[in-house]
C-alpha positions as CSV (number, residue, x, y, z in Angstrom):
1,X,23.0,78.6,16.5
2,X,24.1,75.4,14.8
3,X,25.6,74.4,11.3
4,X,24.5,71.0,9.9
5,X,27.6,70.3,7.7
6,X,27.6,66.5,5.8
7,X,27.0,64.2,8.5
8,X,28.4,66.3,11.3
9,X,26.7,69.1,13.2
10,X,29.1,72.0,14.6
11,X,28.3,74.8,16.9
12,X,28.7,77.7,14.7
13,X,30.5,79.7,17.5
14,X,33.6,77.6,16.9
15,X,33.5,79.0,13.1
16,X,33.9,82.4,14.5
17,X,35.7,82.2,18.2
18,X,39.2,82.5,16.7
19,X,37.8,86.0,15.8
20,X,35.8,87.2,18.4
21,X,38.8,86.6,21.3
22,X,42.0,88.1,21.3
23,X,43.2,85.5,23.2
24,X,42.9,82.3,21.2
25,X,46.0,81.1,20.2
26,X,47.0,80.8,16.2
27,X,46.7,77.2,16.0
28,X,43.2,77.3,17.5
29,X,41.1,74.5,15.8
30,X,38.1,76.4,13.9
31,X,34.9,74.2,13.1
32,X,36.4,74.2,9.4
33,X,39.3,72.8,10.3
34,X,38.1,70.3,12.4
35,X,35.4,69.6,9.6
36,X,38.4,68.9,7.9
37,X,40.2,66.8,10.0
38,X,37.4,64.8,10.8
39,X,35.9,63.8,7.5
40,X,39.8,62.9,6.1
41,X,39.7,60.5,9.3
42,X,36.7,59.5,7.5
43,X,38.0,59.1,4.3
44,X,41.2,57.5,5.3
45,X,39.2,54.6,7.4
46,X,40.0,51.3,5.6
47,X,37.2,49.5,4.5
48,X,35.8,46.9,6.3
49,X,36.4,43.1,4.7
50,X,32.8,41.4,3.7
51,X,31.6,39.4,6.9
52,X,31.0,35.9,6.7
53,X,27.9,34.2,7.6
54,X,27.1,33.7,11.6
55,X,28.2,29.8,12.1
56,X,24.1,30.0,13.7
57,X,22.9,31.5,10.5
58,X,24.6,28.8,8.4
59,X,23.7,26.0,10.2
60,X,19.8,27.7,9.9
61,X,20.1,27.1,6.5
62,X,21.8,24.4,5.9
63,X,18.7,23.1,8.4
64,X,16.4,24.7,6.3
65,X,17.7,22.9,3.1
66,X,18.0,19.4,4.6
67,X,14.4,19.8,6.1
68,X,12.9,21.2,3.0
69,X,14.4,18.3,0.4
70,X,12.3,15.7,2.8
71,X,9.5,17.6,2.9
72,X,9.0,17.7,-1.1
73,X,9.9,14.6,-1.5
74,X,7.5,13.3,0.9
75,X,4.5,15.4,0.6
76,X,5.2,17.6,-2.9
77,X,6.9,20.9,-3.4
78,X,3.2,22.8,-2.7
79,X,3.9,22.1,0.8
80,X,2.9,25.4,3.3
81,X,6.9,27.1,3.8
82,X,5.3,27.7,7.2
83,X,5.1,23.9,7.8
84,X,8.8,23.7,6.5
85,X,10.0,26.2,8.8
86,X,8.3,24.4,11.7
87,X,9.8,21.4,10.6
88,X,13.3,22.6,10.9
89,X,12.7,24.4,14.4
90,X,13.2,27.8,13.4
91,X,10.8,30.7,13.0
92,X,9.0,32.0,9.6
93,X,10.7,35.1,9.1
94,X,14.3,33.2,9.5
95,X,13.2,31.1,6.5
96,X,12.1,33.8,4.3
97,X,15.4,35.7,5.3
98,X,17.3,32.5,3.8
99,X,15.0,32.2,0.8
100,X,12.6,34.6,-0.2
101,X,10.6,32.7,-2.6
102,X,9.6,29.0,-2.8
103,X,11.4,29.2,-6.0
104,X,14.5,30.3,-4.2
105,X,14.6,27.5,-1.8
106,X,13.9,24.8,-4.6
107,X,16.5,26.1,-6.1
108,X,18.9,25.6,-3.3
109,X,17.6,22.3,-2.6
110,X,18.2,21.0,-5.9
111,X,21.8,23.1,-6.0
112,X,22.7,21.9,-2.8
113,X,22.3,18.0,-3.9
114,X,24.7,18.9,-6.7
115,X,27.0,20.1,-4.8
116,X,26.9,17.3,-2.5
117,X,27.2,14.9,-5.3
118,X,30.6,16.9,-6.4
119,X,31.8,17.0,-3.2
120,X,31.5,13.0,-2.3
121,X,33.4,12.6,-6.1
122,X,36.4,14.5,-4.0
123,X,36.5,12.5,-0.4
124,X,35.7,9.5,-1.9
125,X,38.9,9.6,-3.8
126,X,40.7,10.9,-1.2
127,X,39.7,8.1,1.1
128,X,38.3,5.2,-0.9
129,X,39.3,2.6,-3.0
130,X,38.9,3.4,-7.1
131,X,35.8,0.7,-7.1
132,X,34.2,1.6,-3.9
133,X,34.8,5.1,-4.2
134,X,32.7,4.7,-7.7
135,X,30.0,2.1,-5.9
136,X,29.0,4.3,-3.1
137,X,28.7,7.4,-5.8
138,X,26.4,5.7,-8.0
139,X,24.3,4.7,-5.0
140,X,24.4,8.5,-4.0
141,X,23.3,9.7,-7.3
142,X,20.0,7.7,-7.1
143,X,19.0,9.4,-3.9
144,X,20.0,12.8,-6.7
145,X,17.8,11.4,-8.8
146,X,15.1,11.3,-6.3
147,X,14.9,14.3,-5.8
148,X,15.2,16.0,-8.8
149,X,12.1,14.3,-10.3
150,X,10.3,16.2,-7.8
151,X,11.9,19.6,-7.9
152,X,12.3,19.5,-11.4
153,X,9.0,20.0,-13.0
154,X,8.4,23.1,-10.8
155,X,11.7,24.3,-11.4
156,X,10.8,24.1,-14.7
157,X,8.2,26.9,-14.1
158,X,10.4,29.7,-13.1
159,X,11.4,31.9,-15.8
160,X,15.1,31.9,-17.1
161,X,15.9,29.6,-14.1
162,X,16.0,26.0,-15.4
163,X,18.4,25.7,-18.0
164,X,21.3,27.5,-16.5
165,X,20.2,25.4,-13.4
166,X,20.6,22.1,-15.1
167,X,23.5,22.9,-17.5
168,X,25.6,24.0,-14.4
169,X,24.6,20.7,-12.7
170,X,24.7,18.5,-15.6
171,X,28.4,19.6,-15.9
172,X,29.8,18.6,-12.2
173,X,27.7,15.6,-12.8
174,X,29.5,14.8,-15.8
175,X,33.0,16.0,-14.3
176,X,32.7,14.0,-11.1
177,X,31.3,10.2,-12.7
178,X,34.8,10.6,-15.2
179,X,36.9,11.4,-12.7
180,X,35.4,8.0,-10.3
181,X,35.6,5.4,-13.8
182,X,38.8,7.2,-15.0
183,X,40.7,6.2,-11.5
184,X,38.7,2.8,-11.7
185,X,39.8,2.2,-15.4
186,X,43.8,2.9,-14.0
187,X,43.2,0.7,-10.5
188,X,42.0,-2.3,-13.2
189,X,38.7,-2.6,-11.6
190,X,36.8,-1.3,-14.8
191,X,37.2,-2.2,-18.1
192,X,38.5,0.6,-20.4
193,X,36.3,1.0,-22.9
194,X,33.4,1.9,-20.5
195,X,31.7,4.8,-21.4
196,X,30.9,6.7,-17.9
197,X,28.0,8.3,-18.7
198,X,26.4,4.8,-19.6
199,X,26.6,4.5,-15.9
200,X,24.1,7.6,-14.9
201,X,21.7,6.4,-18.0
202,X,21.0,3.4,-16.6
203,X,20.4,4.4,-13.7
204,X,18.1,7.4,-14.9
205,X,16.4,4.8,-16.9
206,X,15.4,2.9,-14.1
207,X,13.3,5.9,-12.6
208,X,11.8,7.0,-15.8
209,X,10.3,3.2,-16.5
210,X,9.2,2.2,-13.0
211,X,5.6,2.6,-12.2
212,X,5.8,2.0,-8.6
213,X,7.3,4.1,-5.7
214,X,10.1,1.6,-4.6
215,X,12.2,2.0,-7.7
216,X,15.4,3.6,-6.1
217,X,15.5,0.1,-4.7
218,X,15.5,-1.2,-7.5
219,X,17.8,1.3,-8.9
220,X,20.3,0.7,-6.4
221,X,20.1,-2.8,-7.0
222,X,21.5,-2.3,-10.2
223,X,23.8,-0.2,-9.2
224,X,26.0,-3.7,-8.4
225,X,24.8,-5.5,-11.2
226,X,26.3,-2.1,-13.2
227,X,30.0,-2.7,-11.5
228,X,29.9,-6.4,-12.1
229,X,29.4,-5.8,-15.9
230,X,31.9,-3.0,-15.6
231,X,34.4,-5.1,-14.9
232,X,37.7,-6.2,-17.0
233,X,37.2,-9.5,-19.0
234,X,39.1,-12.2,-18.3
């Protein structure tokens, strides 16, 4: 006969051997006490730190991400999930593992370009010149603009998702094109009364007036005619 005790199944004759032989010594370990012994073991076991992502499993989504921002902006965000996993290389069920829902990768997409936005604000100032470093930004935030005009309006659909989507955006957005004039305004490449955000509004203007689908060439065309007008007046 057995005992099933928590998690851990002992032969009942170890409960009772100390009893039934004469011969045991005192310190004999009983099935309570090594019940005991074993779940304090248990108990004392440190917990284990939070894994990180497999360096495979991140570049799958990072893959994912990349592949899927082409694919909407070339052919819609209604575009099969199935198509963008083929796209990328990688199996169905490693997509839907990543992102569940279309809306969840649209999400990510648009979150991701964000980030990358607020990320070139830091190495460009690390490794650029104030001017350039605000140049190659601007030209950077059209390609952001791109994209969001597609993922927008369907992010717009999910419930709860698109103002706390935007308003975390808008304010990297924001943080990042003040930190790029700020260090031009101190380098004397940009005039000091600029208002920064003037910058992104033209810009946004562009794509919300042109009919045709080449406007971020247009909009990066300006995006020089904008620094030239920036600058200090003699």
């Amino acid at each position: 006969m057995r005992v099933l005790i928590g998690l851990i199944d002992l032969p009942l004759s170890w409960r009772v051997k100390r009893r039934m032989s004469p011969h045991l010594h005192a310190d004999k370990i009983t099935g309570d006490s090594l019940r005991l012994q074993i779940i304090s073991v248990m108990l004392m076991k440190p917990s284990q730190p939070a894994r990180r992502p497999r360096a495979d499993a991140q570049r799958n989504r990072e893959r994912i991400l990349e592949i899927a921002k082409l694919a909407f902006t070339k052919s819609g965000v209604n575009i099969s999930l199935d198509d963008v996993a083929k796209q990328a290389g990688i199996g169905a069920g490693t997509l839907y593992r990543h992102f569940p829902t279309r809306d969840a990768l649209l999400e990510a997409v648009y979150s991701t370009e964000v980030e990358k936005l607020a990320a070139a604000e830091r190495k460009f100032a690390e490794t650029t010149p104030p001017i350039e470093a605000l140049r190659a930004w601007m030209l950077l935030f059209v390609d952001y603009i791109e994209t969001k005009q597609i993922i927008a309006p369907a992010l717009n659909t999910v419930v709860g998702c698109p103002s706390k989507v935007f308003e975390a955006s808008g304010a990297l957005i924001k943080e990042a094109i003040h930190a790029l004039v700020s260090r031009a305004v101190e380098s004397g490449d940009i005039r000091r009364d600029l208002d920064p955000l003037d910058l992104l509004r033209a810009l946004i203007g562009v794509s919300n007036v042109a009919s045709g689908p080449d406007w971020p060439q247009s909009a990066k065309r300006l995006v020089e005619i904008l620094i030239i007008g920036s600058r200090p007046i003699a």
